[in-house]
N, CA, C and O of each residue as an XYZ file, in Angstrom:
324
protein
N       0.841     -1.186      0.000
C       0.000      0.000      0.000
C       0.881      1.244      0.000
O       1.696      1.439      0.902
N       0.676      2.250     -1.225
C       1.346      3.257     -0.739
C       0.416      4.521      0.106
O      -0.743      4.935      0.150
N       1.572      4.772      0.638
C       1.077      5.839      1.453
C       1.101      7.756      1.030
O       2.012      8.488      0.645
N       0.095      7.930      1.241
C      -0.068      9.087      0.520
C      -0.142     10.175      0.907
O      -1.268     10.545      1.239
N       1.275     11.386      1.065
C       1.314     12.282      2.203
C       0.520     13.772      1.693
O       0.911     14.242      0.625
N      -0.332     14.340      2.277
C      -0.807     15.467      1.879
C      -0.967     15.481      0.312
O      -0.624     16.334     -0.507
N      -1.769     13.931      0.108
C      -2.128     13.520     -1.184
C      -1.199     14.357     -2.179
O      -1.545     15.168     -3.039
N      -0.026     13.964     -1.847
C       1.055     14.017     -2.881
C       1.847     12.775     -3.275
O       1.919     11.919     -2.393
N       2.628     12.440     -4.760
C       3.005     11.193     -4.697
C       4.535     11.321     -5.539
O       4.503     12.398     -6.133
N       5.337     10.891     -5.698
C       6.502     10.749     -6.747
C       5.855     10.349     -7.992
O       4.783      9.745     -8.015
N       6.548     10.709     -9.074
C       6.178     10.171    -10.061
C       7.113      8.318    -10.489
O       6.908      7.562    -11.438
N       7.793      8.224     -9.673
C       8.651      6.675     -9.664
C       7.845      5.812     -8.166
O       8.091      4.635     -7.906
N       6.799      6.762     -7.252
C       5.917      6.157     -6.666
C       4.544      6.201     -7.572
O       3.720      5.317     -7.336
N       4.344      6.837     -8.242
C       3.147      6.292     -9.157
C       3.409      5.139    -10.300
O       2.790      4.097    -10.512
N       4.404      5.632    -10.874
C       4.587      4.172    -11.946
C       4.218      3.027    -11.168
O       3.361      2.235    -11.560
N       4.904      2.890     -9.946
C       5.025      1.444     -9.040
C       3.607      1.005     -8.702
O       3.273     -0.170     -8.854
N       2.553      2.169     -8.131
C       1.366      2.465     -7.606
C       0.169      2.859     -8.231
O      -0.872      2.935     -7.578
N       0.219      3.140     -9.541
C      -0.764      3.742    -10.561
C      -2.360      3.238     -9.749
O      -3.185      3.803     -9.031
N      -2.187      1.805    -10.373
C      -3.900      1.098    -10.070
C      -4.144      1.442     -8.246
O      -5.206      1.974     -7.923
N      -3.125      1.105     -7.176
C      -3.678      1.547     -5.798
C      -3.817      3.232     -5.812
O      -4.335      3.736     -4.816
N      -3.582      3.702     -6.392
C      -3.709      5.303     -6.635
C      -4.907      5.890     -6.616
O      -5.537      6.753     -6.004
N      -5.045      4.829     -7.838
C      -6.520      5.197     -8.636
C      -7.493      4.902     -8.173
O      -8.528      5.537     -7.970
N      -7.119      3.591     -7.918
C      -8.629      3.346     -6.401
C      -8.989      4.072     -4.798
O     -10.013      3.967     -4.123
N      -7.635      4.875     -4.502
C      -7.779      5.691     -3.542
C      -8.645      6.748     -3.542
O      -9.533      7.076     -2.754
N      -8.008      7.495     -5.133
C      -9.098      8.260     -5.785
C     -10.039      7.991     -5.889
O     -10.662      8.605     -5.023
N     -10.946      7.156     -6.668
C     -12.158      6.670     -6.703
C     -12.859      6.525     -5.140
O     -13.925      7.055     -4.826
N     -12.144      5.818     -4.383
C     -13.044      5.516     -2.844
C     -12.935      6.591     -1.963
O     -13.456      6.419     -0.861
N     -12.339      7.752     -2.197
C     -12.451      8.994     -1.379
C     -12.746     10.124     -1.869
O     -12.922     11.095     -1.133
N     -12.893     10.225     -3.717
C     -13.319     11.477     -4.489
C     -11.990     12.537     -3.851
O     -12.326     13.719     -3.923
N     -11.041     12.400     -3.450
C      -9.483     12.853     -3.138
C      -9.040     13.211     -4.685
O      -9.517     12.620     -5.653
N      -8.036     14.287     -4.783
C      -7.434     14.116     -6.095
C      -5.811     14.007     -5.202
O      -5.480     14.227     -4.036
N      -5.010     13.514     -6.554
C      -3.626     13.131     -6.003
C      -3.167     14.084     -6.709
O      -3.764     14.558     -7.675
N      -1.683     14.584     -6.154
C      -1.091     15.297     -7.041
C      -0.001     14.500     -7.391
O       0.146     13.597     -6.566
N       1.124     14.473     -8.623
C       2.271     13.743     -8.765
C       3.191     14.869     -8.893
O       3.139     15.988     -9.403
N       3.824     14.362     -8.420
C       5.558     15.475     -8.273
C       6.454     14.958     -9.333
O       6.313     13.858     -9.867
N       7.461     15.884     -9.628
C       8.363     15.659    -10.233
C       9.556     16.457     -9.916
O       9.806     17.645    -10.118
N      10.478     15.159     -9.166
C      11.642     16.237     -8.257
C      10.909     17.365     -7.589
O      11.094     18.528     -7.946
N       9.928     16.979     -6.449
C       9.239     17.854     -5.831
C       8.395     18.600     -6.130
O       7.652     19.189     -5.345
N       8.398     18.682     -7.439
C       7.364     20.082     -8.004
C       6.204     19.687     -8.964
O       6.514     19.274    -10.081
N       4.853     19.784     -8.607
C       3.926     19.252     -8.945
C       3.996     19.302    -10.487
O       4.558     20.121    -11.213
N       3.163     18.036    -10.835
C       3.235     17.893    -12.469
C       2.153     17.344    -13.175
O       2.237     17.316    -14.403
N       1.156     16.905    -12.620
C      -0.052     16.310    -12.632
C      -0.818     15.987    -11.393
O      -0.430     15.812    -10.238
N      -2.287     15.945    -12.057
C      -3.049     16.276    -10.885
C      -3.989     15.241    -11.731
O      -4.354     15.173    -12.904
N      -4.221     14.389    -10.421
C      -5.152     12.891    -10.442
C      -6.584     13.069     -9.881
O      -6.744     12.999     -8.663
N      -7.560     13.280    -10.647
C      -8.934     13.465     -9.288
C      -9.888     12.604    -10.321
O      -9.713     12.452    -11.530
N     -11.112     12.005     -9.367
C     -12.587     11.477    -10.061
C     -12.947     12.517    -11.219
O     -13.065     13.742    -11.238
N     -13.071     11.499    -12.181
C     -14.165     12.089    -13.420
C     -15.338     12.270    -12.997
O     -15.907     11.292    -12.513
N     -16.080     13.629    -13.055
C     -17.218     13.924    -13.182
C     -17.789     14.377    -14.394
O     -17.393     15.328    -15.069
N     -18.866     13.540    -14.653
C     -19.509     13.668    -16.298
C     -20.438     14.956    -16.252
O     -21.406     14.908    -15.493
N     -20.188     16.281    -17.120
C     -21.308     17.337    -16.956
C     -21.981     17.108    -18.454
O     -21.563     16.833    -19.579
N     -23.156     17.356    -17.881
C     -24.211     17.826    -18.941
C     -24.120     18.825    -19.601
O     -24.392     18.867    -20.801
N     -23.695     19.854    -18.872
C     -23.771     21.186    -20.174
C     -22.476     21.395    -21.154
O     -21.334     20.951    -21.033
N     -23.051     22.222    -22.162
C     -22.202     21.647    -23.346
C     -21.253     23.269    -23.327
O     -21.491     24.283    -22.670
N     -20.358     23.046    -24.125
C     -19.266     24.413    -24.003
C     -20.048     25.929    -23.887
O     -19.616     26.857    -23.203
N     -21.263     25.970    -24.687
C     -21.799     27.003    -24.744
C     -22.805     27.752    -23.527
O     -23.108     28.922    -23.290
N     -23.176     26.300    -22.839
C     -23.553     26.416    -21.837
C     -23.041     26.773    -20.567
O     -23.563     27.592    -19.811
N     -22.202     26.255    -20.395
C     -20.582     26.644    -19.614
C     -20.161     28.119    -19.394
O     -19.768     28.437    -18.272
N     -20.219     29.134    -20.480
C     -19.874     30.380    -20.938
C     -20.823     31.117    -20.219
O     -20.495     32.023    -19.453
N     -22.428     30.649    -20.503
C     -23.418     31.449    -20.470
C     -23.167     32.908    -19.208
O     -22.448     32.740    -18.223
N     -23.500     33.532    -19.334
C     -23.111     34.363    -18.013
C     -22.308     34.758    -17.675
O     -22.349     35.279    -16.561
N     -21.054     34.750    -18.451
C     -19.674     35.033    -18.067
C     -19.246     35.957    -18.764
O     -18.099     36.282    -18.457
N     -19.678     36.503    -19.555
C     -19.786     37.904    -20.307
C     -19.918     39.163    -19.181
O     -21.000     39.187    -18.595
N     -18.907     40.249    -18.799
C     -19.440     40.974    -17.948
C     -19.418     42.300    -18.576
O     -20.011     43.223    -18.017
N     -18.821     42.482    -19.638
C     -18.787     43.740    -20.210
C     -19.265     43.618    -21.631
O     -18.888     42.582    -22.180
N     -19.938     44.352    -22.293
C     -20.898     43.833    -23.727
C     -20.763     45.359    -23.904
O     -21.581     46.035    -23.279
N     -19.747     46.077    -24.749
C     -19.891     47.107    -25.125
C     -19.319     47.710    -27.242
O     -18.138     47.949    -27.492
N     -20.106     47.786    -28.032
C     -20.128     47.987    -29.094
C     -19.855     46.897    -29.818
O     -18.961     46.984    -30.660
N     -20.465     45.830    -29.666
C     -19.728     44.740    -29.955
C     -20.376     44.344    -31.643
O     -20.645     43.236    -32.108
N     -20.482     45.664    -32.261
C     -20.664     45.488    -33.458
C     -19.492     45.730    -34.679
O     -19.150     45.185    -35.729
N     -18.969     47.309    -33.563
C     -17.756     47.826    -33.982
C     -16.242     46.818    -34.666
O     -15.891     45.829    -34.023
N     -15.543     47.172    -35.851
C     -14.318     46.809    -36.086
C     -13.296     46.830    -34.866
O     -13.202     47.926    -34.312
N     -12.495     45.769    -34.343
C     -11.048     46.193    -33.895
C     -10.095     46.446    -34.595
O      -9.765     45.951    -35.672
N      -9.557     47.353    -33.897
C      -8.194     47.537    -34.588
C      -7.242     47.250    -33.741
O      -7.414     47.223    -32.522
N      -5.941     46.966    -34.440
C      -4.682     47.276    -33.689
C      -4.233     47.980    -32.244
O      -3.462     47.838    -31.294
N      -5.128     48.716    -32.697
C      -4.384     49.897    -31.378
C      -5.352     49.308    -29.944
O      -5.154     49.557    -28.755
N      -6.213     48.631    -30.449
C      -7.331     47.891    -29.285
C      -6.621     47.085    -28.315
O      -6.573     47.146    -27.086
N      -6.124     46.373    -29.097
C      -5.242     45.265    -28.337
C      -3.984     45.592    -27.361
O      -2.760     45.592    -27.493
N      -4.722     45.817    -26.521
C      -2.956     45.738    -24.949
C      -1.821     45.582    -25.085
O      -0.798     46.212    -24.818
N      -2.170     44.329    -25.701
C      -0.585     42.605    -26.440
C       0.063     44.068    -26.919
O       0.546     44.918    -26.171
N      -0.052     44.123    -28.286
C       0.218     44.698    -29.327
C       1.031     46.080    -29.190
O       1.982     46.393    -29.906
N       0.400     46.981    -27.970
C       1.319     48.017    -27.974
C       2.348     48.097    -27.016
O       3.149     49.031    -27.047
């Protein structure tokens, strides 16, 4: 059994551990994180299946709606100057 500290793991303790990992995950809805030389590199958690579709997702997240008929230009863009 590995042991799993502040649900963090090695990544040469996951190769070894993958499937007991995964079932930890699954039986506690926990996500794991994997390290690499200490520094996180993936992140292990339960699949949750959603219903709403990309557009649905967005809905509402618009907070500013202003001329949005208008051309951009160049000079609009932040990046750019």
């Amino acid at each position: 059994m590995v042991i799993i500290m502040q649900n963090e793991v090695s990544k040469s303790q996951f190769k070894a551990k993958a499937l007991e990992i995964f079932r930890h995950v699954e039986a506690t809805n926990e996500s794991v994180i994997v390290t690499d030389y200490g520094n996180p590199a993936i992140e292990v958690r339960k699949y949750h299946a959603t219903e709403n579709t990309p557009l649905q997702l967005l809905k509402g997240s618009v907070i500013e709606y202003i001329d949005p008929d208008q051309p951009v230009g160049e000079d609009d863009w932040e990046i750019l100057t």
